[in-house]
C-alpha positions as CSV (number, residue, x, y, z in Angstrom):
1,X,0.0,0.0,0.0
2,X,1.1,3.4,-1.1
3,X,2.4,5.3,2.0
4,X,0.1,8.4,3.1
5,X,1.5,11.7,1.8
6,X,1.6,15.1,3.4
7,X,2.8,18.4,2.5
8,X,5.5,17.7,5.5
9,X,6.6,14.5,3.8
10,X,6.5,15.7,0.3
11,X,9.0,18.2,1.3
12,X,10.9,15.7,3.4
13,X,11.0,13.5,0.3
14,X,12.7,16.9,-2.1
15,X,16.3,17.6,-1.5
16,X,19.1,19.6,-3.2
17,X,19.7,16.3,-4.7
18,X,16.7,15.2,-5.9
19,X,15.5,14.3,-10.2
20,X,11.8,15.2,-9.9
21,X,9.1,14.2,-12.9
22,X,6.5,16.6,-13.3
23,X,3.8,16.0,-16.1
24,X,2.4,19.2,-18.4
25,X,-0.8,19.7,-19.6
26,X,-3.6,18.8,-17.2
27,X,-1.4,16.1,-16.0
28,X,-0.1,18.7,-13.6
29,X,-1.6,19.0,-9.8
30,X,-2.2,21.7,-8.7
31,X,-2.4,20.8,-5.2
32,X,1.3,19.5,-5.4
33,X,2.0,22.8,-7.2
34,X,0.2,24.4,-3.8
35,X,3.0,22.7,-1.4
36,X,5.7,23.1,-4.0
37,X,5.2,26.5,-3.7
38,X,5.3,26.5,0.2
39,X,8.4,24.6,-0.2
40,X,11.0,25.2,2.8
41,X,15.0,26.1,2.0
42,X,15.9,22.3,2.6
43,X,14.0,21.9,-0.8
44,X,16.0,24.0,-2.6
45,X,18.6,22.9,-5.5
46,X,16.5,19.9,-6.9
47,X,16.3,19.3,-10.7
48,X,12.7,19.0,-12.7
49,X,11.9,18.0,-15.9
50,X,8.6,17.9,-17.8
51,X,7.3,18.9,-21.1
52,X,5.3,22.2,-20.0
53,X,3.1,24.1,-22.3
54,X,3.7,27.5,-22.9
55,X,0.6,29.4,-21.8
56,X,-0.8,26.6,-20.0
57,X,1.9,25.1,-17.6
58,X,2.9,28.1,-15.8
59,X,4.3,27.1,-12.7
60,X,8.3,28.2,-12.6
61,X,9.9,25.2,-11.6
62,X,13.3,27.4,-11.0
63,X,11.8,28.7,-8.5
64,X,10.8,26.0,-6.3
65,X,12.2,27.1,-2.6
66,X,13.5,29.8,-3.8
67,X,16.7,28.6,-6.0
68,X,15.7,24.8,-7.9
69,X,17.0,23.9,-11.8
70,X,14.7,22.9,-14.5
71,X,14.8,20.8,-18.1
72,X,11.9,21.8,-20.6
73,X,11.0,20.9,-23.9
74,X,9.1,23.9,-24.6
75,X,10.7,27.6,-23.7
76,X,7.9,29.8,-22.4
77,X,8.0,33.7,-20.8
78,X,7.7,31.8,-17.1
79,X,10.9,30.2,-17.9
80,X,13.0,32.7,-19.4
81,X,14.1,34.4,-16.0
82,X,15.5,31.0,-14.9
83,X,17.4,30.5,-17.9
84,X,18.7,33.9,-18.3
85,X,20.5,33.3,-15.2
86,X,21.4,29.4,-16.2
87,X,19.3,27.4,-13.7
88,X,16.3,26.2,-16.8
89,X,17.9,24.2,-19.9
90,X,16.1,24.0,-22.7
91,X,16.1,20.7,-24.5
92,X,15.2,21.4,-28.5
93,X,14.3,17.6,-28.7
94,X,10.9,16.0,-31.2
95,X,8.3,14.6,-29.1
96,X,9.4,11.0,-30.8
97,X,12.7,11.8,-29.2
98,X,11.6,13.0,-25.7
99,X,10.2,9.4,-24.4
100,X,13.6,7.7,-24.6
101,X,15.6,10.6,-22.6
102,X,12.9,10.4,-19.7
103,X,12.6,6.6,-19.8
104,X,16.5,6.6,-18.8
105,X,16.8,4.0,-16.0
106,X,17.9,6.7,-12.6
107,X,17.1,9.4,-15.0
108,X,14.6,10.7,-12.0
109,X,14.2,9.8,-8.2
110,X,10.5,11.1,-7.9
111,X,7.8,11.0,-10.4
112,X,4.7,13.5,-10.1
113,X,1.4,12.2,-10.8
114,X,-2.1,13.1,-10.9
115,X,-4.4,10.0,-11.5
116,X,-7.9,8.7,-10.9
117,X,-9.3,6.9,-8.0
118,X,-8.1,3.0,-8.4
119,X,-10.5,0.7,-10.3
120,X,-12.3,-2.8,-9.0
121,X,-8.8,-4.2,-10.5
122,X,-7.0,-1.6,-8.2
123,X,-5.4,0.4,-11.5
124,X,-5.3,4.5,-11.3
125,X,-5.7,5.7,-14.1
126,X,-3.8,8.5,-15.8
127,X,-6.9,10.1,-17.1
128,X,-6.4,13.0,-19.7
129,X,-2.6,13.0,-19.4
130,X,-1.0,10.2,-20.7
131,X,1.7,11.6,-23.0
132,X,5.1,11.1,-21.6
133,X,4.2,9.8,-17.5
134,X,4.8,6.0,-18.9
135,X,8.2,6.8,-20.1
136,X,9.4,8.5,-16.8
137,X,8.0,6.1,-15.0
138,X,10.2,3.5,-16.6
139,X,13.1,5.2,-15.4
140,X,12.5,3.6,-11.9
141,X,11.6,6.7,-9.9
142,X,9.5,6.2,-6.7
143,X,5.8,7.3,-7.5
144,X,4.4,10.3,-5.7
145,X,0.4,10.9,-6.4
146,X,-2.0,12.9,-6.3
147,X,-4.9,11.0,-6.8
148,X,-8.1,12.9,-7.3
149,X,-11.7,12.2,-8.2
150,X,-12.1,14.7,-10.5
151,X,-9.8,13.2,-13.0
152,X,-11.7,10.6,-15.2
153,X,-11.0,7.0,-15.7
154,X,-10.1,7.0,-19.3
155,X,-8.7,4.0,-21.8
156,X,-5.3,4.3,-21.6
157,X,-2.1,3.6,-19.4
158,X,-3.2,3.6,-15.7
159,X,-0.8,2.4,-12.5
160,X,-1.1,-0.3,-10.3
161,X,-1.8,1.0,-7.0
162,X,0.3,-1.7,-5.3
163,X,3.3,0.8,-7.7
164,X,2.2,3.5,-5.9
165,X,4.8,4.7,-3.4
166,X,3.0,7.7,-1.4
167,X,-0.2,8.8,-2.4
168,X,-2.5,11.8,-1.0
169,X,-6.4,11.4,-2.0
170,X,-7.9,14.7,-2.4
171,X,-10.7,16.5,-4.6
172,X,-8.9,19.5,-6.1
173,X,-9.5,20.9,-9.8
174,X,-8.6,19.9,-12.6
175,X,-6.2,22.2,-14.8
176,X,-8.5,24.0,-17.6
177,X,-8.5,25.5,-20.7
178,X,-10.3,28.1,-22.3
179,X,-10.7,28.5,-26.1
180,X,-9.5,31.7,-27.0
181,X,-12.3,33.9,-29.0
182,X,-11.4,33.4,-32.5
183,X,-10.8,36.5,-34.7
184,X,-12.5,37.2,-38.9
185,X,-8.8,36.6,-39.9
186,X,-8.6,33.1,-37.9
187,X,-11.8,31.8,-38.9
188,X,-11.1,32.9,-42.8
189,X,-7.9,30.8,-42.2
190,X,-9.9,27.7,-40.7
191,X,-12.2,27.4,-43.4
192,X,-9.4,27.4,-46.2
193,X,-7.9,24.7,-43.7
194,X,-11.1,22.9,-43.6
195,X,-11.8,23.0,-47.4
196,X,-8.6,20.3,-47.6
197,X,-10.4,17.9,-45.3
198,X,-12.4,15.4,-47.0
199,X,-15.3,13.2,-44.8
200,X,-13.4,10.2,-43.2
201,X,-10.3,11.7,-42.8
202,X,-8.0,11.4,-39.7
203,X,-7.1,14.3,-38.4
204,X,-3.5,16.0,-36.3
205,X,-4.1,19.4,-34.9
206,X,-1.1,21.2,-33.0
207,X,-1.5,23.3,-30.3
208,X,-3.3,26.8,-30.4
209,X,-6.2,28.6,-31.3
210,X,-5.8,26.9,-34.9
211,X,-6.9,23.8,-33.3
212,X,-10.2,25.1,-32.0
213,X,-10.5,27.3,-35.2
214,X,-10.6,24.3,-37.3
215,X,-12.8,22.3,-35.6
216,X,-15.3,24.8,-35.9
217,X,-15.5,24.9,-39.4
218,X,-15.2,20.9,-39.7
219,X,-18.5,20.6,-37.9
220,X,-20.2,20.1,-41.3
221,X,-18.0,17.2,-42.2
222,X,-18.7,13.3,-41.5
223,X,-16.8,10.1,-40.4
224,X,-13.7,11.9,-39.2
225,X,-11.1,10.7,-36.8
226,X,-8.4,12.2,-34.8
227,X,-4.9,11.1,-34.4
228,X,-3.6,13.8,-32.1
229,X,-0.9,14.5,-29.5
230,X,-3.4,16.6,-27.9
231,X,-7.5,17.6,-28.4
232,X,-9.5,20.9,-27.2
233,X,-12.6,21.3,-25.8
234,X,-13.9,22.6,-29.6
235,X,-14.1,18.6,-30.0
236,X,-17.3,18.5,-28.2
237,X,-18.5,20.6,-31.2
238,X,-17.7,17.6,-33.9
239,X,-19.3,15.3,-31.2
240,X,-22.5,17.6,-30.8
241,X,-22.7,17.8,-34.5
242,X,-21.7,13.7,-35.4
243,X,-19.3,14.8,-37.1
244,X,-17.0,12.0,-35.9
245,X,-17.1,8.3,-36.5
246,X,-19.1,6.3,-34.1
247,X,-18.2,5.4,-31.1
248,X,-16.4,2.2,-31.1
249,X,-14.4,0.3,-27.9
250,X,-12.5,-1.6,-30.3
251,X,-11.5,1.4,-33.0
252,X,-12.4,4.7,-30.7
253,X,-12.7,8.2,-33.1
254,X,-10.4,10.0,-30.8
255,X,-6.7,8.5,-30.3
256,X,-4.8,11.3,-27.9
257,X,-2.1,11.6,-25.4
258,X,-3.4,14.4,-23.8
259,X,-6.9,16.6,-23.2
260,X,-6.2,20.2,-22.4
261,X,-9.9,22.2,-22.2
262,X,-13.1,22.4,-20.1
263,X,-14.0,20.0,-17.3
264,X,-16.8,19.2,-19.8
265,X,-14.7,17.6,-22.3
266,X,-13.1,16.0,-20.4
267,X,-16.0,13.7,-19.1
268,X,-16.8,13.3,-22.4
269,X,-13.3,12.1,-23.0
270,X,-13.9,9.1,-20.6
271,X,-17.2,7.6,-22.5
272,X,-17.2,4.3,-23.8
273,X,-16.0,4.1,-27.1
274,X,-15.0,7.4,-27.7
275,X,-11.4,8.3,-26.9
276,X,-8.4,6.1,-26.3
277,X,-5.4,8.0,-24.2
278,X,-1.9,6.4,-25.8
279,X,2.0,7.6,-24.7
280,X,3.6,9.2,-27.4
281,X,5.7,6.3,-28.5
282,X,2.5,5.5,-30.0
283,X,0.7,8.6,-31.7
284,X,3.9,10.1,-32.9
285,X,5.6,6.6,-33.6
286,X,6.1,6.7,-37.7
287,X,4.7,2.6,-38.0
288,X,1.8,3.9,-36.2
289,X,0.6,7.1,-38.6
290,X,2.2,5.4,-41.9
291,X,-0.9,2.6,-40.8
292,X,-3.3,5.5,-40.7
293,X,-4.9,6.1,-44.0
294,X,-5.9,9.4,-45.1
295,X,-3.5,11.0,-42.1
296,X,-3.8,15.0,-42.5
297,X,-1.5,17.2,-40.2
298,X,-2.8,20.5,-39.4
299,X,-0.2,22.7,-37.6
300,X,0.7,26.5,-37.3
301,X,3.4,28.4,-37.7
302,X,4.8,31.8,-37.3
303,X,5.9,32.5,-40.2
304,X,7.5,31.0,-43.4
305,X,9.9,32.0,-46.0
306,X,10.3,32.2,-50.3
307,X,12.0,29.1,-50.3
308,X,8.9,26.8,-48.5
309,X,11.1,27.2,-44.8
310,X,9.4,27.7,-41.5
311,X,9.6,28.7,-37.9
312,X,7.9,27.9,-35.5
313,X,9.6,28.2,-32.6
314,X,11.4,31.9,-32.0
315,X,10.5,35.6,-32.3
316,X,13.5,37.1,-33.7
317,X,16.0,35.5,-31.7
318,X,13.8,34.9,-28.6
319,X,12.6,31.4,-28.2
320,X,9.1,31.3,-27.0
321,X,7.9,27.5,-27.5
322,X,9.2,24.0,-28.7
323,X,10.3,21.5,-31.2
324,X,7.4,19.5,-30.4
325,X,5.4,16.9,-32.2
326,X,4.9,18.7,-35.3
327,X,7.7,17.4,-37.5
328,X,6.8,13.9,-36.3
329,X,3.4,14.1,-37.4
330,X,4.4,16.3,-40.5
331,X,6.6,13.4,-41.9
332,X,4.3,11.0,-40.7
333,X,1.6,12.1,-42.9
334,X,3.7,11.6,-45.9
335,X,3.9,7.9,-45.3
336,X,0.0,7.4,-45.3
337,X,-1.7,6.7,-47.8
338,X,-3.7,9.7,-48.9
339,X,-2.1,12.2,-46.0
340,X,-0.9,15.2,-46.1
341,X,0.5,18.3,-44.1
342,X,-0.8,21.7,-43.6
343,X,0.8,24.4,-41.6
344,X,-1.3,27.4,-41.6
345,X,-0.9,31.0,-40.2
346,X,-2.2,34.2,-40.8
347,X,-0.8,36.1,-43.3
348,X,0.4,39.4,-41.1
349,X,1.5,40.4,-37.8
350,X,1.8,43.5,-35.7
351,X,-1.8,44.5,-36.9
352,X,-0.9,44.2,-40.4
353,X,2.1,46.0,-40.5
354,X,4.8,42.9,-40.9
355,X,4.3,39.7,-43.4
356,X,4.5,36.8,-41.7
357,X,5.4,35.2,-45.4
358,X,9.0,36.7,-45.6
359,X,12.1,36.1,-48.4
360,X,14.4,34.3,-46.2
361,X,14.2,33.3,-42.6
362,X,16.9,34.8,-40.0
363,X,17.3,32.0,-37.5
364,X,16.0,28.9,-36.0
365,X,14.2,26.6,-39.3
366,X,11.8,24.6,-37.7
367,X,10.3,22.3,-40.7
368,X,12.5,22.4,-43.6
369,X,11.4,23.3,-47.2
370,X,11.5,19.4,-48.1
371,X,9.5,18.4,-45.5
372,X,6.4,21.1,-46.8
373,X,3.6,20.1,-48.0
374,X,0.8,22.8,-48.2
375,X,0.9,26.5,-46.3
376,X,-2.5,28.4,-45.7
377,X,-3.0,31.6,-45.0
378,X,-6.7,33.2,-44.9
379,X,-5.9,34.2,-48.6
380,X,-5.4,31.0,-49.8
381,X,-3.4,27.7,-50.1
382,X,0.3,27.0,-51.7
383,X,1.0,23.5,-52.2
384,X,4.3,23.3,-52.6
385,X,4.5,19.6,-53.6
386,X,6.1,19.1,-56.9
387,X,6.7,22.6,-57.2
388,X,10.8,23.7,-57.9
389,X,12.2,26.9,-56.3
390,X,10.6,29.6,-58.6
391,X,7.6,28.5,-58.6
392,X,6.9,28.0,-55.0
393,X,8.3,31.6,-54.4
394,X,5.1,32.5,-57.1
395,X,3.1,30.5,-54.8
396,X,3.5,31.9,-51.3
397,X,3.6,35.3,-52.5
398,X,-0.2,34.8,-54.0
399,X,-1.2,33.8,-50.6
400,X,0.8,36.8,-48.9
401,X,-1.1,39.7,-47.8
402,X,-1.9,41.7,-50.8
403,X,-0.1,44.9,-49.3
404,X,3.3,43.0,-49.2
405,X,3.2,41.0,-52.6
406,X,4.9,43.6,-54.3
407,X,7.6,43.8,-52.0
408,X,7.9,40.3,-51.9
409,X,8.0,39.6,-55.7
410,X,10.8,42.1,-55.6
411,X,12.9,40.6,-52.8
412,X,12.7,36.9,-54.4
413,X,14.0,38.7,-57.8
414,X,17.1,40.0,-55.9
415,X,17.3,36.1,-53.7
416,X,16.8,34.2,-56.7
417,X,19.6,35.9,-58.1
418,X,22.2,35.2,-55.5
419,X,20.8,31.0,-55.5
């Protein structure tokens, strides 16, 4: 039986010395984030490590007791004190990557968790968050959980609670979501998005307000599935609107590590037959979306060059999310049969005063030009497939916004020159 834990022993259990776990998403407690923050000095020095999302996961693990270090997968403004002054690392790793770093045997001491009540067969259940927790808990770590009521008993990796090594039962909230309200510009951009989805395709969406954008304007379609490293509350839309396949316990709709939204979705999340929770060493695992027919990739970016290149990952210089899962999906769509990628953004930043389409990137590449498939912008689509240099220059600028063509045209004339 798991020993009971308190916010005394949970601090008794952190030292200088300690390799700490801690899931992103709503995998994250936020009653262990309460007691991390009332941490005492003898907590001070450890070392955590989890893939936190910007905007979302905003806890600053350098911080913990005053003075801790931290490994993350995605840079966000929370973070960026700490590694200005060298205790966060960033690690620019793919998702595909991430498992095998974490699953390191004594790569941690203590592993985080917040899981469901234990079943008639006495498994907890990792609920919405089951990404990367079975990877760091292959590494050996002794098993620290929060278990809670309020997270659902989904299909998916669970742990025995005979594993468990301390456990605290308490009803606390889950960690929600909001869909951001979307903008004319966005929802022009999701329904150029949407008119490249044919009924029964299988869907990836990336993080964002593109997500929930697209799902929107998909609400029309029929016999869709989704293939996704993560899924939004906007989901209940397609559901509302039987958009999706049927539900089925042996081939669910909905294959997902994580569910980041309302409270609402994810209930729904845990009905039978809709939604299986996988690890990423299975949604982003290239044998599993080459099997996936009709595999479409929907991502966004921040901006894109004449050449088909794209970031997105920095602002200038300043590195404000992660490598993530979209290259993993993006070349992973190629080997279906039928897929394809889209990386979409809107066509201007800085209220229309700087293109987002630009002649040459300065900086971090995120996807490369061979790895491009289609870009969207809410003036269009550029499919770059099959097209050679010129010609995809032609093709972005027509999708540019029309203020900035000129320029653009002129700039690739000067480039093209120099290639």
């Amino acid at each position: 039986m798991p020993k009971l834990l308190t916010a005394t022993l949970f601090h008794q259990l952190i030292t200088a010395s300690s390799r700490v776990y801690a899931p992103g998403c709503a995998g994250h407690s936020l009653l262990l984030e309460e007691w991390l923050r009332a941490a005492p000095p003898s907590c001070a020095g450890a070392e955590y490590c989890g893939v936190w999302i910007p905007g979302v996961n905003e806890f600053d693990w350098s911080q913990v007791a005053g003075n801790s270090r931290a490994t993350t997968f995605f840079m966000s403004p929370t973070l960026h004190a700490g590694y200005r002054a060298g205790k966060v690392d960033y690690l620019p790793l793919h998702y595909h990557a991430i498992p095998p770093y974490l699953a390191a045997p004594g790569r941690f001491d203590l592993a985080l968790v917040q899981v469901a009540p234990p079943d008639a067969d006495g498994n907890c259940s990792l609920g919405i968050a089951a990404d990367f927790t079975p990877a760091a808990l292959a590494s050996g770590a002794r098993i620290v959980a929060h278990v809670n009521p309020r997270m659902p008993s989904t299909r998916g990796p669970a742990i025995a609670w005979r594993d468990i090594d301390y456990a605290v039962e308490a009803d606390a909230p889950l960690l929600t979501v909001a869909d951001e309200t979307l903008d004319p510009v966005m929802q022009a951009l999701a329904r150029n998005v949407a008119a490249r989805v044919k009924d029964g395709a299988t869907l990836q969406f990336g993080l964002g307000r593109l997500q929930a954008a697209v799902l929107h304007e998909l609400r029309g379609h029929r016999g869709l599935r989704i293939h996704s490293g993560m899924v939004s509350t906007a989901l209940c839309g397609l559901i509302d609107n039987g958009a999706l396949a049927p539900p089925d316990p042996a081939h669910p709709p909905v294959v997902t590590g994580v569910a980041l939204g309302s409270e609402a979705l994810y209930r729904r999340l845990a009905e039978p037959g809709l939604a299986r929770f996988s690890p990423v060493t299975h949604t982003h695992a290239n044998a599993t979306l080459a099997a996936l027919p009709g595999l479409v990739s929907i991502n966004s970016a921040l901006s894109v060059d004449l050449l088909g290149q794209v970031n997105g990952e920095t602002l200038g210089a300043r590195q404000i999310s992660g490598v993530g899962g979209m290259l993993d999906f993006i070349r992973g769509a190629r080997l279906s049969v039928g897929g394809s990628s889209i990386l979409a953004l809107p066509s201007t930043a800085r209220n229309g005063t700087l293109s987002r389409i630009m002649p040459a990137l300065e900086g971090i590449v995120s996807v490369g030009r061979t790895d491009v498939d289609c870009i969207i912008t809410e003036h269009g689509c550029a499919d770059l497939r099959y097209l050679g240099t010129a010609a995809r220059a032609r093709a972005l600028i027509d999708i540019a916004a029309p203020q900035f063509r000129d320029e653009l045209a002129a700039q690739w004339q000067s480039l093209s020159a120099q290639l």
